[in-house]
Structure formats: structure tokens, C-alpha cells
N, C-alpha and C positions, 0 to 999 in steps of 0.2 A: 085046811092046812096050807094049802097054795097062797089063800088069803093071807095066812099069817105070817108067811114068809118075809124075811126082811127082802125090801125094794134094794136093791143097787144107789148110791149118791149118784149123782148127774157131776160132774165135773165142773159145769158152769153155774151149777144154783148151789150155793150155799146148804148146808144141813143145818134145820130150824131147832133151835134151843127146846131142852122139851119142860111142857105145861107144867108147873105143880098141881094135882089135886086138889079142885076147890075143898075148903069145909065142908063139911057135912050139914052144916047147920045153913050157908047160904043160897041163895038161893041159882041155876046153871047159868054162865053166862051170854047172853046175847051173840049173834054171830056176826064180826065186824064188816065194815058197809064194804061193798065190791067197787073198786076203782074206777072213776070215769075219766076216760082220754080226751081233754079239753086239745081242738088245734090254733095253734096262736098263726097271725099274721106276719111274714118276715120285714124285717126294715130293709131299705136300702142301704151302698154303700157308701163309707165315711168320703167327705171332699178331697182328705187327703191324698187319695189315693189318683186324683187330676192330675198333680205335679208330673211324678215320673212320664203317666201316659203323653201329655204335654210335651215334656221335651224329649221322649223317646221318639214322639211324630217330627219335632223340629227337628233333630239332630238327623233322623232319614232321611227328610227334606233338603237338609244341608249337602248331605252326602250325594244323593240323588243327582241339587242340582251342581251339587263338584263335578260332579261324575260328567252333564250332557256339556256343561261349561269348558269344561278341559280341551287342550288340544290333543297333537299328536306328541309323544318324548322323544327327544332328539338328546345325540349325544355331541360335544364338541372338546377334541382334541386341541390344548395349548401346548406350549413347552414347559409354560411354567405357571404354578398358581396363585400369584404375585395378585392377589387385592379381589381375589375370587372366597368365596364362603358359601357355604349350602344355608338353605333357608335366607339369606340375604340378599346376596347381588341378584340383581335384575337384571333381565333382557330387553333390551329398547328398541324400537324401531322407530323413524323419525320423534325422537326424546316422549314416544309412548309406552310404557312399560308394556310387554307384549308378552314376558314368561317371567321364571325364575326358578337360578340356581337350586336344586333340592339334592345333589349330591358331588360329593368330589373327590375321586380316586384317582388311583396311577393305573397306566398301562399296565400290559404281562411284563411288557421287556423293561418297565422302570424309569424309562426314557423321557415319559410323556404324562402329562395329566389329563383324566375326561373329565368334563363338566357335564352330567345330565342335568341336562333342563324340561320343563314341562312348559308348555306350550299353552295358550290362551284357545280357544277355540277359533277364535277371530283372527289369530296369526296363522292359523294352518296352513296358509299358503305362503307362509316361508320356509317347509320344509320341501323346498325342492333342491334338481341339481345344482341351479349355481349361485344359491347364496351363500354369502357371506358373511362372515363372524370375526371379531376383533374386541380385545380385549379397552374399554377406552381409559383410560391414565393421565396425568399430566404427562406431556411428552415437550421436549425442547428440541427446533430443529431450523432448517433453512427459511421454512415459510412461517416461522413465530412460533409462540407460546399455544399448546390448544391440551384441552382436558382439565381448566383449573378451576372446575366446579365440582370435580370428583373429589378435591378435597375435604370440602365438607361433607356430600352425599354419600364418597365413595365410590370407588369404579365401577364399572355394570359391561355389561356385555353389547358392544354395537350391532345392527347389522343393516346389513344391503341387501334387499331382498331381489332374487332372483327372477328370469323368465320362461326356465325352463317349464314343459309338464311332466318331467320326470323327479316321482316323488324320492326323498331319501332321506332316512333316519341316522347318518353317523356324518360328523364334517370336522373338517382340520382346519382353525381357524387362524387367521392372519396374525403375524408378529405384530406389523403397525398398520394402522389403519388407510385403506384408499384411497388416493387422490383424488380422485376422482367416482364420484354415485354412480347408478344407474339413474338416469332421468334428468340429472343435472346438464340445465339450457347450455350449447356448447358445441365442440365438434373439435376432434384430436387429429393429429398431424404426427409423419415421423420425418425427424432430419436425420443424413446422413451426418457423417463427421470420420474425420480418421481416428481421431482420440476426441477424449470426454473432457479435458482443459480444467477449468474447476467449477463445471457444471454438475448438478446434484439433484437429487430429488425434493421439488419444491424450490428450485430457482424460478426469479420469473420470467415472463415474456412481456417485452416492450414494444411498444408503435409510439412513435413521437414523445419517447420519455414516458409513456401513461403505459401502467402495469397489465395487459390485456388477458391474464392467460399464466400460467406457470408447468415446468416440468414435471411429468407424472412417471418416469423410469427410462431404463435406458438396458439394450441387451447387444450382447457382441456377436455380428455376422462374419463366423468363421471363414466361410464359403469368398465371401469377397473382403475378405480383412479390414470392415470398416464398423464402426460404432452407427447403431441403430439409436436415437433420442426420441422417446414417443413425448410429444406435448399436447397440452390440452388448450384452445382458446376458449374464451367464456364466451357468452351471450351479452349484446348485439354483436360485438366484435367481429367474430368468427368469419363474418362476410365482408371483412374487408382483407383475409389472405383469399390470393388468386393467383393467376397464371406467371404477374409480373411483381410475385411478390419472393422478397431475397432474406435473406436469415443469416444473422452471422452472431461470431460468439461477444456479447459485450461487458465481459466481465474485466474488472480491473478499469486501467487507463490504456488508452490506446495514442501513442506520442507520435507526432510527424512532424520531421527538421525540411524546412523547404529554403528557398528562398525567399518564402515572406516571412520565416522565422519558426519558432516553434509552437506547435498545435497540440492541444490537448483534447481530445473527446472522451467523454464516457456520460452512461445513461442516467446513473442514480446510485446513490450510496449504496445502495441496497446493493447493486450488480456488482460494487467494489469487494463488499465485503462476502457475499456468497455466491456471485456469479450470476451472470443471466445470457438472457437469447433477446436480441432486438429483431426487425425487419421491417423493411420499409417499401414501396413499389420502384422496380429500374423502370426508365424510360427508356433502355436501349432492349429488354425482352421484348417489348410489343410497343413501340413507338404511338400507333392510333388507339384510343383509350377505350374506342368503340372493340376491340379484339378483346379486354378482359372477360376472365371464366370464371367465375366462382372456384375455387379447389375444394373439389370435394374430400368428405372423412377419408382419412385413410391418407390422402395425397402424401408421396414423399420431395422434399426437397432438401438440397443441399448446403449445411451449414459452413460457411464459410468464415475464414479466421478472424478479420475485421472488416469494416465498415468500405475498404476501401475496396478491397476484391472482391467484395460483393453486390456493389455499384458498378463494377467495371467490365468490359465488354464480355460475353463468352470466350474463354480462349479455347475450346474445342480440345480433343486428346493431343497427347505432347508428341514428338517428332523425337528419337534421340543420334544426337551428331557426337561425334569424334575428332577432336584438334589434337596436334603431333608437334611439340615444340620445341628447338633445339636451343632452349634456354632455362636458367631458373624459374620455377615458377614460385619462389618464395613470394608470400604475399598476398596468391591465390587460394583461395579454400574452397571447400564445399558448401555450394548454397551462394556463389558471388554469381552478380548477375551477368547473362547475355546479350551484349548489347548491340542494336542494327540504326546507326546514324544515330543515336541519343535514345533507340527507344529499347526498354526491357523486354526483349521477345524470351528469355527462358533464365535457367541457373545451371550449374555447374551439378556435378550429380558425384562423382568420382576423378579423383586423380591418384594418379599410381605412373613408375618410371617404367619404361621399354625397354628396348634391347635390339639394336642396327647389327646384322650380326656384317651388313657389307662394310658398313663406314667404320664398326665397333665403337659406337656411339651410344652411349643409353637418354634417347629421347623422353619425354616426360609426355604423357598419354592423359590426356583429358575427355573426359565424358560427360555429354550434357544434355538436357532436356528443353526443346524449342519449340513455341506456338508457332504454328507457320499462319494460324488465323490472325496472331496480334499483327502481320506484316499489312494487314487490311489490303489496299489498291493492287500493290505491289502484287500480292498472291494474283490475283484476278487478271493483271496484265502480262504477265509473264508466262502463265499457264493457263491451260482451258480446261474446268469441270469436264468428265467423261459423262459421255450420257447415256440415258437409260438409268438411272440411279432410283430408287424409290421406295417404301417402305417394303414393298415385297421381294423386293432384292436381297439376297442370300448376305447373313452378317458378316461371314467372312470376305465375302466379295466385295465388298465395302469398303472393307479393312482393308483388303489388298491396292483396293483401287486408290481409296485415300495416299495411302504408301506409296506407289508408284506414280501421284499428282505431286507428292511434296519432295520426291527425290528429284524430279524435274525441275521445279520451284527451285531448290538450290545448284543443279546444276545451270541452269542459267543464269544465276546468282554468279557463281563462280564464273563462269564465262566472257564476264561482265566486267570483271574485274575485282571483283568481293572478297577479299583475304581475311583469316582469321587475326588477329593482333592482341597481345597483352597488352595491357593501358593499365595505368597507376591510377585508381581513382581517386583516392585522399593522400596528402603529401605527408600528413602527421603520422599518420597509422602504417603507411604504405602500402595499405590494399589495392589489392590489384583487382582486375574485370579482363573478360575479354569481349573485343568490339570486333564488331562484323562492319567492315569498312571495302569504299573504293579507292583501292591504291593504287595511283599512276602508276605507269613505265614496270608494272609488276609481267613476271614471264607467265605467259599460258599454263594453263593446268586443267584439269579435272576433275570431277567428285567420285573422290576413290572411294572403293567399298572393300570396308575391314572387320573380318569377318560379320559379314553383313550389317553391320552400319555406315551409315554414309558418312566419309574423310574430309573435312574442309580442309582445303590447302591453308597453309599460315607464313605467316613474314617475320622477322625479330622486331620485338617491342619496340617500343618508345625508348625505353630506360636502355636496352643494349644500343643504341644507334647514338645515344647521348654519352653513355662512357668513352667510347674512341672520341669524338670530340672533344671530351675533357680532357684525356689525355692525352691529345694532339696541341691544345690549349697549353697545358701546364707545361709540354715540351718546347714548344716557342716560348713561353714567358721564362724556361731556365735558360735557353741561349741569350738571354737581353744583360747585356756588360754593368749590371747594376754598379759593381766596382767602380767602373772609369765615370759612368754619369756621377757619381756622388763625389769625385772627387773634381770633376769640371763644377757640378751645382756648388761647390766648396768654392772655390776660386772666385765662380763670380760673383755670391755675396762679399767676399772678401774686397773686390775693385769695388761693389757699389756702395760697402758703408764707406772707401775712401773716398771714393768722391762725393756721397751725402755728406761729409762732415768740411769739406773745403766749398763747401756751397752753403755753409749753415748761415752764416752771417747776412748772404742775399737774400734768404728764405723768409729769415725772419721780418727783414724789411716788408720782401714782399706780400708778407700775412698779415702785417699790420697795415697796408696800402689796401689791402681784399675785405679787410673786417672794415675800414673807413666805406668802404665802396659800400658794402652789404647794408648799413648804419642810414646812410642816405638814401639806398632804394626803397628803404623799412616806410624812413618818413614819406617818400613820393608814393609807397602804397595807402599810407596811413591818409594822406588827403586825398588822394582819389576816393577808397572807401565812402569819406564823409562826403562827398560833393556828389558820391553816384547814391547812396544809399541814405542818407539824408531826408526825410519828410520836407523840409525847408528848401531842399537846394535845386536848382533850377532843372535840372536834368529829370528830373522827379517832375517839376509841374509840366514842363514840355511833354513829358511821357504820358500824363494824364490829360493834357490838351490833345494829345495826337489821338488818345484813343476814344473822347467824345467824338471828336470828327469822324470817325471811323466808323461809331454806333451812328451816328447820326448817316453818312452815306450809307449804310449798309439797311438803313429804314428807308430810306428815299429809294433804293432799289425793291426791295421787297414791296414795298407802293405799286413802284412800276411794272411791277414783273406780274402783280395782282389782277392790274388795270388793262396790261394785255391779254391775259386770259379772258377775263371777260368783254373785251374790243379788242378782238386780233384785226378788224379790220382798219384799223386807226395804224398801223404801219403802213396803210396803202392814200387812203383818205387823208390822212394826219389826226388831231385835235381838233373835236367839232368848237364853232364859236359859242362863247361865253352867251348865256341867256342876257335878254334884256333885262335891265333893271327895275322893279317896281315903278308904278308911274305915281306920283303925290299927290294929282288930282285924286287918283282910284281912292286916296287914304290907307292906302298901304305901302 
């Protein structure tokens, strides 16, 4: 009964369809053949499937070698993004592409834009501290035309790689590009100056008209109120600024009215139109050529205004004096010069009126600044250097010393008899100078000190000493009785045309007697002429007879005069006798 239970279906096998009942008449049949499990060989796989594995290995490889290729990413800060593109612009270093642009946003504060750039492997060592980045463009400036291949390429990112080894990933790159590289042959200088004139970044620098060198910035020293100009000279150049070498501004024209007339100097169009700096060697810094130094980088020297005060002696710090004049001083300005027997020892610095409260006089107060070095001999004879003086000597002691040498210096000056004087210097314009003069029969005086500047005593000008005589003049010339002479000069033309007209009758005879006369000497000149001047006429062949005689004695001496050098003893001896004569038997 177990057996004949129905089985349970299997879920996974099928339920077999069931048999019909053969006939009865045929015969059972055969029981179907049992399965055999044949194993087949597997193929390999289709070629296709190369591709992919192919460039999936290439594209790793690529990656890979992107990846050891790459530099370090550095970020660089512009202001503005002016011809900058992700994936495009490049980074160059001497015109080698060495990275490139792959993104470009703005700061947090909006301000600014970054440029990430990715870096070459081989430029890694421009990420340090102090290099530098600049944007390069056509630019138009002092020193010409430069960037105008970016027009076509486009601009790209400069740089100047640095020396630092301190590495850094973020930099703030330059508006305009360097003047000056790192490496570039050369060597930089600064001049002082009071102001900047129309000196510029990228003016040049001249030595004998030839362009050596150009201006690379310039910054203001607060501290001593004066303009700092850093320059660069190029290579060879460079060693020929030294110790005895002078700088001044040579922009524009520089005109000088002299007595040989007017002068014009200037260095090259160039300097005209954008300024420049020439310099040249003085022979009075280091007179023996054997004392030149090379100047070294860094050396400062002082740029002087033109060519002439920068050839011209040291005048050493300035002295300032005070003149007290009880005159106008129309005429006078600030900046007229100081002058000691014809020479420019300083200028005028301030004028302003006073106040005599004794006399109740408002005197006119001049103030000025004076080399007491330009007085040259003068300084040295009048006064003596203090000694002990030397570099280790305290600066203000120096100062003091100098100061109490050069208040000496003019009080002897004044003792001497040296007054201050207004002088007219040009009569068209009426400018005036004051001259430091020796003036006779002047009364004694002193070098007063107000509030501590030293007081030159002064005399009244030129121009006050000549109006009382003007008007001492025009007061004699109104006492002269013009009146009565003009009526005497009246009278006596009157007697003499009477008497020329009762003389006229003899006159005329007598001019006609002077003009016979004149008529006849005309002809006694006209035949002298022809008998003295004449080719023909005797006076002429006499004169030509005299002066063969005359060539001919004057050989006959020259003979003699020959003939004694060579027989000086023939003044004592006389003329040896005459040789005999050939004999005719001999046949000679």
C-alpha cells in the first residue's frame, strides 16, 4: 500500500505525461537508451575583447605617468583676469612653458582673482619664497613697446624664479613686469635726489650719449626728506661707475647764456621726451686716476640737477647768514645769488621786513645759505682747521666744530672790511644779487649773532647811492638860465647871417679862385701818378736798376760771409795767392 502511494511532484522536475496502454495485440516496448554525458573542449576568448583591456592599460599609464610628471599646484593672486583662461594660458619661464592655468576664481572678499596653476615637475623649484609672477600683455611705456607676440599667442603668465629654500604654495603676482631678473649681468645703484623731475620707471641711463643701463623704481625717504632712485647698469658697463663717478638729471634741454653766447646740451631724444640720468667721471673727486674704486652694488650717490653742478667742485654743507637792509629790496627774490668778488658762494633762502623798535624803522631781513668751501684759498688763510678731527670723532662735534671754523672765517671777513651790498645784476629786468664786497673808508663792525645766525654788516646799494646823485644832477641842470642863453644864441645867429650875406659877393669869388686851384692840383696829381706808376717811366726803371744792385751786393756778401766761416784765418793772413797757371808744355 506504501508502494502504491502517490509520490509527492519535485518542484523542479516536471510531471511526465502518462503512457497509453500499448495494444494488446503488439508487441512491449523496448526500454529507451540511458544518456551519455559527452565533455566538449572550451574555446578561447573572442579578439575583441583586446580593445578595451588595451586602452584601459593605456589610459592607467597615462594617468600614472600624469600623476609622477606633475609638479606641485600653486595658487597666484592678480587683480584682475584680464587675458587669463583655465585650460589655456600658460606659465613660462625663460619663454619655456613650465605649467598651466587649470582654474580661475575670485577671492572670498571679491577683490581679487586666483589662478591655480599646476606645475611641471621640472619647474618645482619655482615654488619657493621669492618668486615671482606677472601677468605678460602688450604693455606701452618709458622703455618702448614689449608683449607684442601675445597678440597672437595670447598672454601667459611670466616668471622669475626665485632663491629662496623656503617652499610656498599661494603668491600675489606683479601688476607689471620687473625690470630687472634675477641673473641678469649688471649691478644696481641708488641716487639720492630731492624730487623725481620727470624721471620714470624705464628712463635711461647715459655715459657719453650711449644708453648704459635704465631706471628700475624709485621710493620716498621719509626720515631724510629726500627721493631714493634705484638704477640698474647693464653688463660690461657697470665698471665703469666708481668713486669719481657724478650723476645728474639729463632730461629735457639744459641752456646756458655766458659770454660766449648760448649753449645747449642734452643727451638724446630719448632723454627729451621721457627723461633720463647721464654721468660721467669729475677730475676734481680723485684728481690721480690711480685712487679709482669700483662702486660697489648697492653704492648710493647723489643725483644732481645738471651737468654743471655735477662737474663742479664739492661745496660741502651750507653756512646760513643774515643781511639787515635799510633799503628796498625790490628786485630781490628767493634763490638770487650770493656773491664774494664775482664768485657764486650761496643763494638767498627767505626775505621778510623787520622791525627797529629804537629807530622805528622796519629794516628788510634777508636770509641766505653760503658754501664757505666755494671761498677755496681764502677759507684756509684766514682760518685754521681745529685738530684732532677724524672719523671717530663724535658727529656732532664736527658739526659744532665746523660751525665755530666758519663763524671765524666771516668774522675775519668782516674785519677786513667785507660788507654786504645790494647790486643790480641785469639792467632790463632789474634783478637784483647781493655781493660780498671790500669797501673802503667803511666804519668797523662785527659779526653780529641773531638769534643765532651770524649778521653780516651791510652798506646801501649801488642804486641808493646813484639816486642822490641824480637828483643832485637834475637840481643843478634846473638852476641853468636856459631862458637868457636861448635868447643870446638868438642874437647871435641873427649878427652872423648879417654879416654872411654882406660877405657873399667875396665868397663867391673866393670859391671860384679854390675850385681853379683844386682843378690844377687834380692835373699835377694826375701826372705824377703816370711818371711814378708807369711801367715805362723812368722812376720805375731806376727802381728796378737799384734793386738788382742790391740782389747782386747782397750775394757778394753772402759769398763773403761763407768764405770767412770756412777761412776765419784769412782776416789775419789776408787772400792766399792765386795758383799757378797750367804750364803748355805739360799739354794742359
Amino acid at each position: 500500500m506504501a508502494d502504491d502511494a502517490p509520490t509527492p511532484a519535485s518542484d523542479s522536475a516536471p510531471t511526465p505525461a502518462p503512457v497509453p496502454p500499448p495494444p494488446p495485440s503488439s508487441p512491449p516496448p523496448s526500454p529507451p537508451p540511458s544518456p551519455t554525458v559527452v565533455s566538449r573542449k572550451r574555446s578561447l576568448p573572442s579578439v575583441v575583447w583586446l580593445v578595451p583591456v588595451i586602452a584601459l592599460a593605456v589610459g592607467i599609464s597615462l594617468v600614472v605617468n600624469s600623476l609622477l610628471q606633475a609638479g606641485p599646484h600653486i595658487t597666484i593672486e592678480f587683480r584682475t583676469a584680464e587675458g587669463l583662461e583655465a585650460g589655456k594660458t600658460e606659465l613660462r619661464y625663460k619663454e619655456v612653458v613650465v605649467g598651466r592655468v587649470d582654474a580661475v576664481s575670485l577671492s572670498e572678499d571679491r577683490k581679487r582673482v586666483i589662478a591655480s596653476v599646476r606645475l611641471a615637475r621640472s619647474a618645482a623649484s619655482l615654488a619657493v619664497e621669492d618668486t615671482n609672477f606677472w601677468v605678460v600683455r602688450p604693455r606701452i611705456g618709458v622703455g618702448g613697446i614689449s608683449g607684442l607676440a601675445t597678440l597672437v599667442s595670447g598672454a601667459y603668465i611670466g616668471a622669475d624664479a626665485g632663491v629662496s629654500t623656503e617652499d610656498r604654495k599661494a603668491f600675489v603676482g606683479l601688476e607689471v613686469p620687473p625690470f630687472v631678473l634675477r641673473g641678469e649681468p649688471g649691478r644696481s645703484f641708488v641716487l639720492r635726489a630731492p624730487d623725481l623731475g620727470s624721471l620714470d620707471v624705464g628712463s635711461p641711463i647715459f655715459y657719453r650719449r650711449t644708453r648704459v643701463g635704465r631706471v628700475v623704481g624709485y621710493t620716498l625717504d621719509a626720515e631724510k626728506d629726500e627721493l631714493l632712485v634705484q638704477i640698474f647698469v647693464e653688463a660690461p658697463y657697470e665698471r665703469l661707475v666708481n668713486n669719481r663717478s657724478r650723476f645728474w638729471n639729463a632730461s629735457g634741454f639744459d641752456f646756458t647764456l655766458n659770454a660766449s653766447g648760448l649753449t645747449v646740451d642734452t643727451q638724446a631724444l630719448t632723454s627729451v621726451i621721457a627723461g633720463g640720468v647721464a654721468f660721467e667721471h669729475s677730475e676734481l673727486a680723485t684728481p690721480n686716476a690711480k685712487d679709482e674704486v669700483e662702486a660697489a652694488a648697492g653704492t648710493r650717490f647723489w643725483l644732481f640737477s645738471n651737468r654743471k653742478a655735477a662737474i663742479s667742485p664739492p661745496d660741502g654743507p651750507p653756512m646760513r647768514l643774515k643781511f639787515v637792509f635799510d633799503q628796498s629790496v625790490r628786485g630781490l627774490s628767493v634763490g638770487a645769488p650770493i656773491d664774494f668778488l664775482g664768485v657764486e658762494i650761496g643763494e638767498v633762502r627767505a626775505i621778510r621786513p623787520g622791525y627797529d623798535a629804537q629807530r622805528k624803522r622796519y629794516p628788510m631781513e634777508v636770509t641766505a645759505d653760503v658754501y664757505p668751501l666755494r671761498l677755496g684759498a681764502v677759507r684756509g688763510a684766514l682760518v685754521e682747521a681745529p685738530q684732532g678731527q677724524g672719523p671717530g670723532q663724535d658727529r656732532d662735534q664736527r658739526q659744532r666744530d665746523r660751525r665755530e671754523l666758519n663763524v671765524r672765517l666771516f668774522q675775519r671777513l668782516v674785519e677786513n672790511g667785507v660788507r654786504a651790498q645790494l647790486r643790480t645784476g641785469n639792467l632790463l629786468t632789474g634783478q637784483m644779487y647781493v655781493a660780498l664786497d671790500f669797501v673802503p673808508k667803511s666804519r668797523p663792525a662785527t659779526l653780529a649773532m641773531a638769534d643765532g645766525v651770524p649778521q653780516v654788516p651791510t652798506v646801501p646799494g649801488t642804486l641808493s647811492d646813484v639816486q642822490p646823485q641824480i637828483a643832485e644832477i637834475v637840481a643843478k641842470i634846473n638852476k641853468v638860465p636856459f631862458d637868457d642863453i636861448g635868447r643870446d644864441l638868438r642874437t647871435t645867429l641873427a649878427q652872423a647871417r648879417e654879416a654872411i650875406s654882406k660877405l657873399s659877393p667875396e665868397a663867391q669869388q673866393s670859391l671860384a679862385e679854390v675850385r681853379k686851384t683844386l682843378e690844377a692840383m687834380q692835373g699835377s696829381l694826375g701826372k705824377f701818378d703816370r711818371n711814378l706808376l708807369d711801367p715805362d717811366a723812368p722812376v720805375q726803371r731806376n727802381v728796378e736798376q737799384t734793386m738788382t744792385d742790391l740782389q747782386r751786393a747782397a750775394q757778394s756778401l753772402r759769398v763773403l760771409t761763407d768764405y770767412l766761416q770756412r777761412h776765419p784765418e784769412s782776416l789775419l793772413r789776408g787772400k792766399p795767392a792765386d795758383p799757378p797757371l797750367p804750364s803748355l808744355e805739360n799739354g794742359r
